[in-house]
VEXFITOR-264847 format. One record per residue: x, y, z of N, C-alpha, C, O, CB in turn; chain. Coordinates in Angstrom, 2 decimals, always signed. Atoms other than C-alpha are relative to their C-alpha. Glycine has a CB too. Layout:
N
- X	Y	Z	X	Y	Z	X	Y	Z	X	Y	Z	X	Y	Z	A;
...
***
This chain:
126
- +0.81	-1.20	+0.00	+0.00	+0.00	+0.00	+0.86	+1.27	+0.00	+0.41	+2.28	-0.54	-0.93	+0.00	+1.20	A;
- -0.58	-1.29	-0.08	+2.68	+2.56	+0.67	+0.95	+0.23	-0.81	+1.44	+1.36	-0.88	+0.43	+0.29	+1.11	A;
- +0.01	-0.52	+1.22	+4.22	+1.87	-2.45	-0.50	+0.27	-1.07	+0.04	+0.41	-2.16	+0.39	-0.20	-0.27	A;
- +0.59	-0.31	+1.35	+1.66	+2.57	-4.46	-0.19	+1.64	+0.48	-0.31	+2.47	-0.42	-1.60	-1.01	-0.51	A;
- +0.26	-0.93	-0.14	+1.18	+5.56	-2.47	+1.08	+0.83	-0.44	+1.01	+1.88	-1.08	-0.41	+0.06	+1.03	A;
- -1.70	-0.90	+1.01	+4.97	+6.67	-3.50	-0.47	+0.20	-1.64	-0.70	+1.13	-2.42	+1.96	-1.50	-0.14	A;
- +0.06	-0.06	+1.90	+4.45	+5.95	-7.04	-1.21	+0.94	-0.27	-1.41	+1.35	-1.41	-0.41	-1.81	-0.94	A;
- +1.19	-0.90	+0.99	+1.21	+8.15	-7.23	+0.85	+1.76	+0.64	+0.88	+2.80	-0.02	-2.48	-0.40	+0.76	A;
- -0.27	-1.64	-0.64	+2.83	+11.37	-4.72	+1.46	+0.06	-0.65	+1.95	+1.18	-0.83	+0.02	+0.26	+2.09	A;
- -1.81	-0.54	+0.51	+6.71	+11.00	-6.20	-0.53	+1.39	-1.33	-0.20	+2.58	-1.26	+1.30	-2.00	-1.21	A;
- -0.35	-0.97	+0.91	+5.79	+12.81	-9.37	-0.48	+1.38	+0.42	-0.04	+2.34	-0.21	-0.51	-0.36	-1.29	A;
- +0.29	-1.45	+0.20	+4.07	+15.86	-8.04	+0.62	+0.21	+1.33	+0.30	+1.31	+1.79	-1.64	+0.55	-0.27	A;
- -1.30	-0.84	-0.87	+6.74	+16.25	-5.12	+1.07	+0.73	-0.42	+1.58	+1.75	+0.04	+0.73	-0.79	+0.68	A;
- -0.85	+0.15	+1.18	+8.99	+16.02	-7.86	-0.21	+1.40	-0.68	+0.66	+2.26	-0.53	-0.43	-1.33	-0.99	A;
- +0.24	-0.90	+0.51	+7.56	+18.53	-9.71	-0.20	+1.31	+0.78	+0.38	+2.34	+0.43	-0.82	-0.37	-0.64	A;
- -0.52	-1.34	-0.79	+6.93	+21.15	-6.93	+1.19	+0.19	+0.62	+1.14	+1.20	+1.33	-0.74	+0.30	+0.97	A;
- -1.33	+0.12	-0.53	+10.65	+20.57	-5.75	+0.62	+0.21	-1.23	+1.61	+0.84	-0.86	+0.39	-1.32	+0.75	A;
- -0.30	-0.84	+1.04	+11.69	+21.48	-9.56	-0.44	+1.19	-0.21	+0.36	+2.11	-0.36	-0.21	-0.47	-0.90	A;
- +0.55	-1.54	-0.04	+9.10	+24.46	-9.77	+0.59	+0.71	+0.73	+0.93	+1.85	+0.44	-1.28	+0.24	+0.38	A;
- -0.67	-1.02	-1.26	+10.56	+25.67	-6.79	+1.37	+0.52	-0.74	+1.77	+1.66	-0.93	+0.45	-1.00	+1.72	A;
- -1.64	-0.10	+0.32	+14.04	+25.25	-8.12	+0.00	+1.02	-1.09	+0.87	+1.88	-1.02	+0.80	-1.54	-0.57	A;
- +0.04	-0.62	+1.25	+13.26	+26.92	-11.33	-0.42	+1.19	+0.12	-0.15	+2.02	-0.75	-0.70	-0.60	-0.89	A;
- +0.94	-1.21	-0.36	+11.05	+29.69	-9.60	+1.41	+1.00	+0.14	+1.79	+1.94	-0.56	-1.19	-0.23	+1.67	A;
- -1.08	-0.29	-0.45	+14.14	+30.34	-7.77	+0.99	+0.85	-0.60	+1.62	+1.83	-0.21	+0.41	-0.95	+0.22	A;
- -1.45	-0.88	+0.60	+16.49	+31.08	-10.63	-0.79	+0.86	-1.06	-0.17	+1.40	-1.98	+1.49	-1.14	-0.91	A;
- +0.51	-1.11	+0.99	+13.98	+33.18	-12.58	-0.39	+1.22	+1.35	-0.44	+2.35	+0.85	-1.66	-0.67	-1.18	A;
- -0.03	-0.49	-0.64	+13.38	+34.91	-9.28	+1.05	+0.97	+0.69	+0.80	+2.03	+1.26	-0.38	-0.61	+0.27	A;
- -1.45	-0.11	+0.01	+17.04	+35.41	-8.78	+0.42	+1.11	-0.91	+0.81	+2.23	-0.58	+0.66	-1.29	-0.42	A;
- -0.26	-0.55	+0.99	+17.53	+36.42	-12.21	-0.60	+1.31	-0.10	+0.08	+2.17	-0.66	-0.26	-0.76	-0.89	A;
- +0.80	-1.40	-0.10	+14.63	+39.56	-11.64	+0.62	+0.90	+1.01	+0.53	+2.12	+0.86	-1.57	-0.20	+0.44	A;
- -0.18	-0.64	-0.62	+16.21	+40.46	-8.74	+1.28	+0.83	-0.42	+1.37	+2.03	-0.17	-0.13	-0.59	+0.98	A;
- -1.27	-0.74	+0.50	+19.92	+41.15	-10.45	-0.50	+1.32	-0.83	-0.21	+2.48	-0.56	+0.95	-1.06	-1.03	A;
- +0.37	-1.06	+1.08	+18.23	+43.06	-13.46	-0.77	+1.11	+0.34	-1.17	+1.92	-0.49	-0.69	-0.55	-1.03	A;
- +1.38	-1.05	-0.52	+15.82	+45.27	-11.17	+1.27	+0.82	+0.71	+1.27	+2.01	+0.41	-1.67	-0.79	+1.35	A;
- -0.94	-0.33	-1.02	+18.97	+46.06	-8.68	+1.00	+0.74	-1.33	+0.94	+1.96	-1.48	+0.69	-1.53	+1.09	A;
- -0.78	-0.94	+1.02	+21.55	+47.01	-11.83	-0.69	+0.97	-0.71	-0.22	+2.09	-0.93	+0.63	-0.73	-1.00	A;
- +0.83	-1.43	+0.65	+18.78	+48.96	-13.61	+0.15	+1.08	+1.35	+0.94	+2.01	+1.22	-2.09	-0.36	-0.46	A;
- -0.18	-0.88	-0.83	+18.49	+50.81	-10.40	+1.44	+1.07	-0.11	+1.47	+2.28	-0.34	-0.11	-0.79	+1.17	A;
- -1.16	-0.34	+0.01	+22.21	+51.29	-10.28	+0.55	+0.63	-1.22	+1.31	+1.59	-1.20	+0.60	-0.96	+0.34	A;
- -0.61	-1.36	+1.39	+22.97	+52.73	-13.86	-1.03	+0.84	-0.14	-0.97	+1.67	-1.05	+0.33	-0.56	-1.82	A;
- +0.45	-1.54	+0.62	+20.32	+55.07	-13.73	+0.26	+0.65	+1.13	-0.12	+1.81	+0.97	-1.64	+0.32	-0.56	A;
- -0.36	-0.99	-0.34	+21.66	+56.48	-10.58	+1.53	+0.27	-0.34	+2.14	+1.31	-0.11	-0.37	+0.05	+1.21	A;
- -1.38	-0.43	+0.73	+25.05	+56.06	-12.24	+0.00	+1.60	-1.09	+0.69	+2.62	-1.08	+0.38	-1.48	-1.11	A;
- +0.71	-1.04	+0.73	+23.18	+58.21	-14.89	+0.02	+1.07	+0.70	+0.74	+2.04	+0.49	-1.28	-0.25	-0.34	A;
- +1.28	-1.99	-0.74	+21.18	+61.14	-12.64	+1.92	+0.33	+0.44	+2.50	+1.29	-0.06	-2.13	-0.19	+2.64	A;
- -1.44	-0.67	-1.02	+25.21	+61.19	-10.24	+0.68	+0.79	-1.39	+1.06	+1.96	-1.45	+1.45	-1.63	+0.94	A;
- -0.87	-0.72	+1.29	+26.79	+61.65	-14.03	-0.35	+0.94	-0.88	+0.40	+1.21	-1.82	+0.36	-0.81	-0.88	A;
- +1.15	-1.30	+1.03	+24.37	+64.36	-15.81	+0.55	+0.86	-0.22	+0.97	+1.36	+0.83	-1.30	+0.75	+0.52	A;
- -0.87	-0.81	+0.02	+26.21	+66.82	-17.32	+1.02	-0.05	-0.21	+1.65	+1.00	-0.32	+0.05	+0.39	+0.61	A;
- -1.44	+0.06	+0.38	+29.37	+65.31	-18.10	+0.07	+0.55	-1.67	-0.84	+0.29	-2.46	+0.61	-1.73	+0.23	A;
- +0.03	-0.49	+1.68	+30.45	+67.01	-21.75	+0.65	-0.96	-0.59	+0.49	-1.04	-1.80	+0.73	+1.43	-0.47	A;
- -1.13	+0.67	+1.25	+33.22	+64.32	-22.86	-0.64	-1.21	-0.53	-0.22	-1.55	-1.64	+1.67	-0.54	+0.64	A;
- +0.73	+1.13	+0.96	+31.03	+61.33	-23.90	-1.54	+0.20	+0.73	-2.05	+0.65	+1.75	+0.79	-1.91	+0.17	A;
- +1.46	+0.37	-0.47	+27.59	+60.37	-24.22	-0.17	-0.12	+1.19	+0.74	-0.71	+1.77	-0.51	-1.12	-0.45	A;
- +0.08	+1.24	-0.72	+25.77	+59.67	-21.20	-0.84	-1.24	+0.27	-0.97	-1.88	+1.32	+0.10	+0.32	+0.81	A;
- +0.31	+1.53	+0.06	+23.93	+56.67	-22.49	+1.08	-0.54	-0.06	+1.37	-1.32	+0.85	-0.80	-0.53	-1.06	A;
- -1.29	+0.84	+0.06	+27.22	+55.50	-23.64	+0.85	-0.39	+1.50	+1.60	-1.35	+1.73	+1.03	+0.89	-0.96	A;
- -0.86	-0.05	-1.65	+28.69	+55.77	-20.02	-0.90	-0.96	+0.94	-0.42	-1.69	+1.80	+0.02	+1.89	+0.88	A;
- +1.13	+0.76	-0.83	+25.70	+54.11	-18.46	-0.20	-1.50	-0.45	-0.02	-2.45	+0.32	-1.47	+0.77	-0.18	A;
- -0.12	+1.10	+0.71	+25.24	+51.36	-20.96	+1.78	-0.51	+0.51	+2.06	-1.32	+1.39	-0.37	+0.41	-1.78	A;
- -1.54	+0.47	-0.02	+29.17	+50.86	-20.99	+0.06	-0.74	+1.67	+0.41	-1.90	+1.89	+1.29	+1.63	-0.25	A;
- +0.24	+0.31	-1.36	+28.47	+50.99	-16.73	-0.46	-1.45	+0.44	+0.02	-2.41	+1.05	-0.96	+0.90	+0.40	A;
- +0.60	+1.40	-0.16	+26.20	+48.50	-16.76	+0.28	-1.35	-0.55	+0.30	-2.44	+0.03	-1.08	+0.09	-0.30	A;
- -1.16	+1.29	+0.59	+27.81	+46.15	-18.98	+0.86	-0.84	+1.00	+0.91	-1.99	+1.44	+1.22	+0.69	-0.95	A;
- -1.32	+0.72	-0.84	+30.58	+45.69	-17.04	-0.70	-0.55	+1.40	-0.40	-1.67	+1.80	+1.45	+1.30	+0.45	A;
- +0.45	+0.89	-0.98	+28.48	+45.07	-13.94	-0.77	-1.09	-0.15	-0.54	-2.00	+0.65	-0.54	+0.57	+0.76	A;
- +0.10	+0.87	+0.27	+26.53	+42.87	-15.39	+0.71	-1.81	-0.68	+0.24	-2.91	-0.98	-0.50	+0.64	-0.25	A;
- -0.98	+0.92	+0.88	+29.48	+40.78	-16.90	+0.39	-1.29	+1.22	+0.83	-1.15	+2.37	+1.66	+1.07	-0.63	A;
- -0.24	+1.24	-1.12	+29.86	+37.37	-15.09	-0.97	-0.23	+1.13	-0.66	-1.13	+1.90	+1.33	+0.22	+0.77	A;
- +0.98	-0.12	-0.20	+26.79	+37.89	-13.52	-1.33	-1.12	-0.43	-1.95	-2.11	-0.03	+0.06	+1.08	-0.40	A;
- +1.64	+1.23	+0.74	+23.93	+36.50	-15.81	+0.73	-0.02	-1.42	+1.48	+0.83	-1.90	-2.34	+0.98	-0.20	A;
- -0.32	+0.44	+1.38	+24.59	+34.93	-19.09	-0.34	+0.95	-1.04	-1.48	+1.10	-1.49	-0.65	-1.24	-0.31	A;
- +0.05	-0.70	+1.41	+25.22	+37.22	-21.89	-1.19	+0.04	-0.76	-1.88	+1.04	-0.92	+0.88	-0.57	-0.86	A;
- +0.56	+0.22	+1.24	+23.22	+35.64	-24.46	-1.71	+0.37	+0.31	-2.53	+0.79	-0.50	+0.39	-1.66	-0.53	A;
- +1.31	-0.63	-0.35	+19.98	+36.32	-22.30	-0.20	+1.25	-0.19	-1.03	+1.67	-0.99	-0.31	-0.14	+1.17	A;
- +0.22	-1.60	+1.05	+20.27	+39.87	-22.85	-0.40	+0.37	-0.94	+0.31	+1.03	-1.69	+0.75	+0.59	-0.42	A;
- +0.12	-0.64	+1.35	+18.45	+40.59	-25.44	-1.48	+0.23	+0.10	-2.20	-0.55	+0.72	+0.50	-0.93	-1.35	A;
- -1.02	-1.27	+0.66	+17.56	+43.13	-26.60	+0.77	+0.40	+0.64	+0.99	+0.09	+1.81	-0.47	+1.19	-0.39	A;
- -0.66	-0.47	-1.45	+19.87	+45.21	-25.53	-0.29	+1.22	+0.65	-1.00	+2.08	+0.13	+1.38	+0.09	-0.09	A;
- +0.15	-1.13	-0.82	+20.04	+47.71	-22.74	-0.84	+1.30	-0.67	-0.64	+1.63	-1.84	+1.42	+0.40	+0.38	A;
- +0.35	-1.37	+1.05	+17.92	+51.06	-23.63	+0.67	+0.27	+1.21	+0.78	-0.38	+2.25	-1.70	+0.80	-0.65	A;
- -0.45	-1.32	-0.92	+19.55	+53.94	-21.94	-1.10	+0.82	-0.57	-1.57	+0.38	-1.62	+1.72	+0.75	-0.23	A;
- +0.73	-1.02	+0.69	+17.10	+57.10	-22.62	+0.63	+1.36	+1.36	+0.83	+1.31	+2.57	-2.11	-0.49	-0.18	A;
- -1.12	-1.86	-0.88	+18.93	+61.06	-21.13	-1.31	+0.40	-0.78	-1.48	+0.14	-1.97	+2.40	+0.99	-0.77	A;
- +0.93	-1.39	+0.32	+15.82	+63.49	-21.47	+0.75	+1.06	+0.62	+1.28	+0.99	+1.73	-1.63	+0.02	+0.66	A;
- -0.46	-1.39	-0.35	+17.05	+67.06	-21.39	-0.93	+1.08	-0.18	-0.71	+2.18	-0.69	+1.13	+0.35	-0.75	A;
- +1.20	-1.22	-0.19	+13.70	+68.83	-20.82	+0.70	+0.74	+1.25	+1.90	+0.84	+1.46	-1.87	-0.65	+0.43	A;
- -0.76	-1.18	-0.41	+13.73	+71.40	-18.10	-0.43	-0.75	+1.81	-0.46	-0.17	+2.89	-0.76	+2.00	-0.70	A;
- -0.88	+0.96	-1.48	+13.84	+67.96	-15.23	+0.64	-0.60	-0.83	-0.03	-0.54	-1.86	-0.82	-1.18	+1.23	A;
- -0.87	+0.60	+0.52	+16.43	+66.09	-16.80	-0.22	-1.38	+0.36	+0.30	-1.45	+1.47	+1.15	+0.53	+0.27	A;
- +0.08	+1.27	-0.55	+15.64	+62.22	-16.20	+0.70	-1.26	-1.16	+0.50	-1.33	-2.38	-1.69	-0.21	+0.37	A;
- -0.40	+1.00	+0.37	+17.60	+59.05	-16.85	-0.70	-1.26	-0.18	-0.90	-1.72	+0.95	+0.76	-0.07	+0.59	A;
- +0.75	+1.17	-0.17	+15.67	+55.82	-17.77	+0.87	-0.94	-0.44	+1.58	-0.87	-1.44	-1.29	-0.04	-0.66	A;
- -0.83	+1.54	+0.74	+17.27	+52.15	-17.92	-0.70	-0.66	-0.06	-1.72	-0.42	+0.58	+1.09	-0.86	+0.56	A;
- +1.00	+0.56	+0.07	+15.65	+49.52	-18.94	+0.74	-1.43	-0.39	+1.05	-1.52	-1.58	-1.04	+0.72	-0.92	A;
- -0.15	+1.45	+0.21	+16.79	+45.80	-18.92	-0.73	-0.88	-0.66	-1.93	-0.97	-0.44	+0.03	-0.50	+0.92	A;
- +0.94	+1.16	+0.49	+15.65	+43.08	-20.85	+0.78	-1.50	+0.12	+1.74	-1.84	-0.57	-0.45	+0.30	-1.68	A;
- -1.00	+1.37	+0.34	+16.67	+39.30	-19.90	-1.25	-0.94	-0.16	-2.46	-0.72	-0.08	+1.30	-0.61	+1.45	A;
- +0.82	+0.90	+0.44	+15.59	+35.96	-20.84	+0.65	-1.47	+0.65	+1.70	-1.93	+0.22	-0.11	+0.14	-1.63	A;
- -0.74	+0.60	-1.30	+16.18	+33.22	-17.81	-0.78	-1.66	-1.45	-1.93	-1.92	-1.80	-0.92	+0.52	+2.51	A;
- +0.07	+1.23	+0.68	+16.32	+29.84	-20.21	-0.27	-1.27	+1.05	+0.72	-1.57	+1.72	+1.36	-0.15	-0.83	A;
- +1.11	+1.07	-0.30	+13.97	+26.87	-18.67	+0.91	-1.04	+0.18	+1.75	-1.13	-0.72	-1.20	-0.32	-1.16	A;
- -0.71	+0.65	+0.40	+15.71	+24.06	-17.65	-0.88	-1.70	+0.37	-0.74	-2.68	-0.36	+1.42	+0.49	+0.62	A;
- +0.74	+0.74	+0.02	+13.18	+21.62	-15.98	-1.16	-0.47	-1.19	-1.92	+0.41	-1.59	-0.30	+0.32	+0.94	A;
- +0.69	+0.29	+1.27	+11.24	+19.81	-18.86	-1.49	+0.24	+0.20	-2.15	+0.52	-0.80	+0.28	-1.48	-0.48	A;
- +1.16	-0.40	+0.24	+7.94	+20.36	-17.63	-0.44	+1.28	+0.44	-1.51	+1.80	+0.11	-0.69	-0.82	+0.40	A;
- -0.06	-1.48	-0.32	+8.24	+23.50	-16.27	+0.26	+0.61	-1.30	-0.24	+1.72	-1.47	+1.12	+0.41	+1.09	A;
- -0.21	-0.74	+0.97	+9.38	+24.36	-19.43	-1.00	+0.00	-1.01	-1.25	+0.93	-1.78	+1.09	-0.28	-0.44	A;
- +0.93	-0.41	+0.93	+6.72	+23.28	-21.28	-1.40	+0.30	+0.39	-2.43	+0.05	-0.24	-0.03	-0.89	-0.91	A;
- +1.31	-0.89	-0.78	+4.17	+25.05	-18.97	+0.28	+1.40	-0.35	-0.60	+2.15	-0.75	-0.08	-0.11	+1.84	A;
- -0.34	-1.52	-0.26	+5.91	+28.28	-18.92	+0.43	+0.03	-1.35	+0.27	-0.95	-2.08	+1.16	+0.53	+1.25	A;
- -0.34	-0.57	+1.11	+7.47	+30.47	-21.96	+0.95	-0.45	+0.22	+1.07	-0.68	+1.42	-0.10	+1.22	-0.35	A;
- -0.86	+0.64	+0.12	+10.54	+28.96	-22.77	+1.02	+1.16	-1.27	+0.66	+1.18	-2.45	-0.62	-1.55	-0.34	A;
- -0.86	-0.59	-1.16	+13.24	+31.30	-22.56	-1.14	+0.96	+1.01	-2.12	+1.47	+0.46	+1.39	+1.09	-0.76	A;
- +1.06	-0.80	-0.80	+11.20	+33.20	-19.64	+0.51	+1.58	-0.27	+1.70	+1.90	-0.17	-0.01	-0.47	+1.81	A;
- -0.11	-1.60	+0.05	+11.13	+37.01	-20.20	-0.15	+0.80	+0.93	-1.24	+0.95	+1.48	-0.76	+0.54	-0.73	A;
- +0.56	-0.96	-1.14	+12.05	+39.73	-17.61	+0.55	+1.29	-0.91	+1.21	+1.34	-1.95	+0.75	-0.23	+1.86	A;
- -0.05	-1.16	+0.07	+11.89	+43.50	-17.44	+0.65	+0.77	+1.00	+1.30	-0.13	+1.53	-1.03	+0.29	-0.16	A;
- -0.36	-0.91	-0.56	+13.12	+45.94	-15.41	+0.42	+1.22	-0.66	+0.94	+1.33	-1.77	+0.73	-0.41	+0.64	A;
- +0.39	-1.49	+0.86	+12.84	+49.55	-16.09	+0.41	+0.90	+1.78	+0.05	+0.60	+2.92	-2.45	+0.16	-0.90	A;
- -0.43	-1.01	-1.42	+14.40	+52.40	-13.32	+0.27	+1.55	-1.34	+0.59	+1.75	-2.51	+2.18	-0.82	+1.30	A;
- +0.02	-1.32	+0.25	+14.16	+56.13	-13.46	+0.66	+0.81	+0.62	+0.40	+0.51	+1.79	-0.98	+0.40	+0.04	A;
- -0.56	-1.23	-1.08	+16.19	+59.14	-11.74	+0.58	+1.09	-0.64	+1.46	+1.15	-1.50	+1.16	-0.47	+1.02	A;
- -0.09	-1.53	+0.33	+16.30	+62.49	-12.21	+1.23	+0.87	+0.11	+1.73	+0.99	+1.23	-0.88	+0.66	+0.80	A;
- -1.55	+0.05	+0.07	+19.57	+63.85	-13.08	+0.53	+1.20	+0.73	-0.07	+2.26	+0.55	+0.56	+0.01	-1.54	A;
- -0.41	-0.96	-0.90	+21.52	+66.00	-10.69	+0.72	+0.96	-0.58	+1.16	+1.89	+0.09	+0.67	-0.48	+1.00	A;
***
């Protein structure tokens, strides 16, 4: 009797002990891209005003590098927007885009397969 009761509860232990696992690293993965967006657009607002390069280029370039070794490259995509408004508040927007690739098989074919995040940060340039 109590192995039939295994054989009917293994697979959906199984499966919420993968969901979890998988939740985990797409959970993970939102939290890096929400935390560095934060961070290059106050890289942005601290740098406003510099004359010798862009400062999308400086921000993008910024974030790059912190992101590097981080999360897998190839998820990135698209890439990074930077947006510098120079109305008369000056605001920085970043905007991340990753894509956390599925690795449990049925999780994967429940969910979107690569999973898609966002993150989007704003700050007003000093």
């Amino acid at each position: 009797m109590n192995s039939v009761a295994f054989v009917l509860l293994a697979p959906v232990l199984l499966l919420v002990l993968f969901g979890s696992l998988e939740g985990g690293r797409v959970l993970s993965a939102w939290l890096v891209i929400t935390n560095e967006a934060r961070e290059a657009a106050r890289y942005g607002a601290v740098n406003y005003g510099r004359e010798d390069v862009s400062l999308a280029t400086l921000v993008r370039d910024h974030l790059d590098e912190r992101l590097r070794g981080v999360l897998d490259e190839r998820g990135l995509s698209p890439a990074t927007s930077v947006l510098v408004t120079a109305e008369e508040s000056p605001h920085v927007v970043v905007t991340v885009a990753y894509e956390v690739d599925l690795v449990v098989p049925v999780v994967r074919d429940v969910l979107p397969n690569p999973f898609p995040l966002v993150a989007q940060s704003t700050m007003r340039g000093e």
